[in-house]
Each structure stands twice: as structure tokens, then as C-alpha cells.
C-alpha positions in Angstrom: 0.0 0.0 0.0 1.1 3.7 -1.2 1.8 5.7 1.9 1.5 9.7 1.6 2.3 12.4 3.5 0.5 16.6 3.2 3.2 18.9 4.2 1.3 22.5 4.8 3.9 25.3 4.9 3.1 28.3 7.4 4.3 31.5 9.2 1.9 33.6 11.6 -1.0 31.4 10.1 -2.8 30.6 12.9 -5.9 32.5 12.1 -5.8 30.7 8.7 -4.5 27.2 9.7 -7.5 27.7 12.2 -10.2 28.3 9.3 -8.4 25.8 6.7 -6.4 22.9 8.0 -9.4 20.9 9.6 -10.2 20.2 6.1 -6.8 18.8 5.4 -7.1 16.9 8.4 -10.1 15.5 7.6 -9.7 15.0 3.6 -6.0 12.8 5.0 -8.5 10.7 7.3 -10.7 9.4 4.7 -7.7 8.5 2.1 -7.6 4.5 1.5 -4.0 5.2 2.1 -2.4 6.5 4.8 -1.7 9.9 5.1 0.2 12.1 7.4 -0.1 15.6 8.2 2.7 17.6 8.9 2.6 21.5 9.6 6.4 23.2 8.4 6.7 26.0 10.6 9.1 29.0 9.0 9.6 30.4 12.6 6.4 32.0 13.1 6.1 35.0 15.4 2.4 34.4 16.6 0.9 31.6 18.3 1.1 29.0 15.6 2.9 26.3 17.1 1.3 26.5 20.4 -1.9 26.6 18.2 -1.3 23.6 16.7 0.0 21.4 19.9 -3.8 22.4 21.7 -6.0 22.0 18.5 -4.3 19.7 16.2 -2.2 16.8 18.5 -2.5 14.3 15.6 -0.3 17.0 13.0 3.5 16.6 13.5 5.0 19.8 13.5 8.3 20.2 11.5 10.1 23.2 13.1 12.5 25.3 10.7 15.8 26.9 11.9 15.4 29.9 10.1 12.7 31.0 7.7 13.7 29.8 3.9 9.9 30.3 2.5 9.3 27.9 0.1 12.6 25.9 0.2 11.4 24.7 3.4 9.3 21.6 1.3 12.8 20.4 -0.1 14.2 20.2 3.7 10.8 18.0 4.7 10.9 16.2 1.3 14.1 14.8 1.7 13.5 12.9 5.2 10.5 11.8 4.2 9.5 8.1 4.0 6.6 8.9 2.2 5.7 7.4 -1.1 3.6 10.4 -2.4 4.0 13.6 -0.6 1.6 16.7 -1.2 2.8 20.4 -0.9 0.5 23.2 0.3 0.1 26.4 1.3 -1.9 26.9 4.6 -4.4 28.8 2.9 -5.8 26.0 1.1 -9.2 23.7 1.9 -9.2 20.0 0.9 -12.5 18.2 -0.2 -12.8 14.9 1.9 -13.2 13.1 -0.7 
């Protein structure tokens, strides 16, 4: 079986990752495969992380050194023991199925 993984990139989301990663969560739920979720933090200033930890417990949290925007995915990518892995913004809403 193809295992996957979502990666969600984010810094200061919360307000978003509040309004648009239950969707993500959900949609990764109801895959035949599995699927991991896994918020990449690019040293957010606001709550995020904290956010996160209290709301989503079930989304690892990948915590970046410094912020390197979007080369942050090919840190993640590289470790990953994913067969398919999935690159988003937090701004975006998944359909569940």
C-alpha cells in the first residue's frame, strides 16, 4: 500500500490554519492510504505552534531553523519516508473526498 504524506507550509497562520487545516485533516483521514499531516513552521512569530500542539495533537509539527519560504518543502521532502508527498500552502481547503 502507497503511503502519503501533506506537508502545509506556514508562518503567523494561525488565524488561517484555524479556518483551513481541519479540512486537510479530515480529507488525509478518509484517504484508503495512509496519510500524514505535517505543519512546516518558518519560525512564526504568533501563536502557531502552540496553536497547533492544543488543537491539532494528531499534525506533527516540522520546526524550521530559520525562515527559507518555500525551500522549506525540499528540507521536509528529503527525510521523508513517504511514497507520495503533497505540498500546500496553509491557505488552502481540501475536499474529503
Amino acid at each position: 500500500m502507497i503511503n502519503a504524506e501533506i506537508f502545509v507550509l506556514n508562518y503567523n497562520g494561525r488565524d488561517i490554519m484555524e479556518e483551513c487545516l481541519p479540512s486537510i485533516v479530515e480529507a488525509a483521514g478518509a484517504s484508503s492510504s495512509p496519510c500524514a499531516v505535517t505543519v512546516i513552521d518558518n519560525q512564526s512569530t504568533d501563536d502557531s505552534v502552540a496553536f497547533l500542539k492544543v488543537r491539532f495533537p494528531g499534525v506533527k509539527v516540522w520546526l524550521m531553523k530559520k525562515n527559507v519560504v518555500l525551500c522549506a518543502f525540499n528540507d521536509v521532502a528529503r527525510v521523508s519516508s513517504a511514497d507520495v508527498v503533497f505540498f500546500l500552502n496553509n491557505d488552502l481547503k481540501a475536499d474529503k473526498d
